[in-house]
N, C-alpha and C positions, 0 to 999 in steps of 0.2 A: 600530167607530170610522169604517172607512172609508164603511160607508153612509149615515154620519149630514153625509157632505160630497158638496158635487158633482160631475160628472163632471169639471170641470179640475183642482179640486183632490184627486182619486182620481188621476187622472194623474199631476198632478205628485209625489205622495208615492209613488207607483210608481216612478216616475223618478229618485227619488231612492235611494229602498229599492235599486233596482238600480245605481245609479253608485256606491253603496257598497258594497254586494257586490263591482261590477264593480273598485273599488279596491282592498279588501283583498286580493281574490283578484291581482290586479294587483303586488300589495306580497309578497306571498308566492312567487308565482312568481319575480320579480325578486330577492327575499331567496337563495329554495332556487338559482336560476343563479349566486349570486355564492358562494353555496358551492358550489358545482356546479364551478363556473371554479377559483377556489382550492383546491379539492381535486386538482383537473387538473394545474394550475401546481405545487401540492407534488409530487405523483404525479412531474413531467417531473423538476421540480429530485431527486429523491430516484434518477431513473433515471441522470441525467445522473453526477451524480457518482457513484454507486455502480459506472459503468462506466469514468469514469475513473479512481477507486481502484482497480478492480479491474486495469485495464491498468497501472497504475503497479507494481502489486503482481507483477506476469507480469514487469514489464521488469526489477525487483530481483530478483526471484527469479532473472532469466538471465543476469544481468550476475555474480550471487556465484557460480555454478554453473560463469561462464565463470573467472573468477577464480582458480577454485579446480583448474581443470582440473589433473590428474597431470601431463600431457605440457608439459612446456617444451621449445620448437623452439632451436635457435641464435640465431635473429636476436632473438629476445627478449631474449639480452644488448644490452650495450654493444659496438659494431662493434669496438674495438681488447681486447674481453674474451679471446679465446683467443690472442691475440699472444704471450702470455704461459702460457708450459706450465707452470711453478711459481708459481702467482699466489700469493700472503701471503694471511692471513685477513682484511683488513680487505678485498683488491679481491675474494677472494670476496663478502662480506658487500656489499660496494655491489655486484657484482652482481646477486645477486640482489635487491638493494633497488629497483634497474632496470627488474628483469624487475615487480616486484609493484607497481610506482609507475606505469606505464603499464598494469597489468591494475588497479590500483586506481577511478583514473581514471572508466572507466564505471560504476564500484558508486559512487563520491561524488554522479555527476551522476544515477544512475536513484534514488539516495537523497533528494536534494532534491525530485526531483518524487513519489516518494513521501508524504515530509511533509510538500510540499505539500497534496496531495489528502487527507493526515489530518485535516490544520484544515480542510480544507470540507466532511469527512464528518462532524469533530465539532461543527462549528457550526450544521448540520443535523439531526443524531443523536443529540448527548451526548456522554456519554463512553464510552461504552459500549463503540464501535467503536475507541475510542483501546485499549482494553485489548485487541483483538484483535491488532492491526497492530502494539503494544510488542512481541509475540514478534517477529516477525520484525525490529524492529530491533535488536533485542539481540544475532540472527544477525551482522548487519555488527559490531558492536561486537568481538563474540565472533570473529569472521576477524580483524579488524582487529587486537585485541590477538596472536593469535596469528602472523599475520605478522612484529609485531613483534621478538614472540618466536625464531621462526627465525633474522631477520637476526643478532638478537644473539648466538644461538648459532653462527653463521659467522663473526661475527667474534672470539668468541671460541677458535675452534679446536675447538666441539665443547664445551669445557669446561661449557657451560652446563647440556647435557642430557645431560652425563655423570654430573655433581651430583646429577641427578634423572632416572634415565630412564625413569620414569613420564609425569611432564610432559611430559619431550621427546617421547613416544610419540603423549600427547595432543594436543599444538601442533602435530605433524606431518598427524598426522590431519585437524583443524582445518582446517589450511591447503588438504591436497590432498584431492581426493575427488570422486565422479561424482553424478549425479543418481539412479544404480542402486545409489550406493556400498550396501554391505550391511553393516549394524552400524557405521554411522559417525554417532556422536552428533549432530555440526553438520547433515549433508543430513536424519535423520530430523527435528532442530529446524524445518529450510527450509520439510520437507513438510508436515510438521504448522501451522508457523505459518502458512503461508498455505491450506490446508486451511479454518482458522479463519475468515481471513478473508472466503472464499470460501462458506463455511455462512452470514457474517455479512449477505453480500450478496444473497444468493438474495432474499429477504424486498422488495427495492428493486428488482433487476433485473426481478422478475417485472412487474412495472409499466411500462406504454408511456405 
């Protein structure tokens, strides 16, 4: 075909043959960069958050852990609490309501930014990562009722986990405990849940 035309229009259908070429290939490279970039920008957004779940995840973890500490100092009462050398069951019971309402405190505020970061991991992720992060908030739930639980048995004089000193064994345990605790249901749940978490993340972190 092309010999049967002359050399301007050999040219010009060259010219063309190649500015077509040179577009498709044009359009494809432009295409593979724009996936190229949005796979990047996922990549970032996937790091991003998966780092700060996972910090959110460390600062709950140390805040229940601080919480939970065995050692209650004095000043953690109430200042006018040992004025009184035969205190009633109810000023016991608010004291120690004292002591766990200001160690509560930072488990509520590292709990918020917690699930905060859940909803940007699952709006990102699914749900998938929401079933990781449920254990460990089930942890605070699980302190939380059990605290409760104590106060009420202070102010009841004891009677509460006398009724059941199973329970009370449990709730106590609950409440107090180390991060080395050994055989203590709640810190193995702590370890474990975010354990979870932290296998969950790997997958996201690895990515820059």
């Amino acid at each position: 075909m092309l010999a049967a035309m002359d050399p301007f229009q050999v040219i010009t259908a060259i010219k063309d043959i190649v500015l077509a070429v040179a577009g498709g290939v044009t359009a494809f490279v432009a295409v593979s960069g724009i996936k190229k970039w949005r796979q990047e920008l996922e990549g970032k957004a996937g790091f991003d958050v998966a780092r700060a779940l996972a910090k959110a995840t460390y600062r709950l973890r140390d805040q229940l852990h601080s919480c939970r500490s065995p050692l209650i100092t004095g000043d953690e009462f109430p200042s006018d609490y040992f004025e009184n050398r035969n205190p009633t069951n109810e000023q016991k019971a608010q004291g120690t309501a004292h002591v766990y309402k200001n160690r509560w405190e930072p488990v509520r505020e590292a709990s918020i930014e917690f699930d905060t970061q859940v909803l940007e991991a699952e709006a990102l992720w699914g749900s998938a990562i929401k079933l990781k992060t449920e254990a460990l908030r089930s942890c605070v739930v699980e302190l939380r009722v059990a605290i409760e639980a104590v106060i009420e048995d202070k102010a009841s004089g004891g009677a509460d986990f006398s009724a059941d000193p199973e329970f009370g064994k449990q709730m106590r345990r609950t409440v107090s405990g180390t991060p080395s605790s050994k055989d203590n249901p709640l810190t193995e749940k702590i370890v474990s849940a975010v354990s979870g978490i932290e296998n969950e993340l790997k997958k996201h972190l690895g990515r820059s």
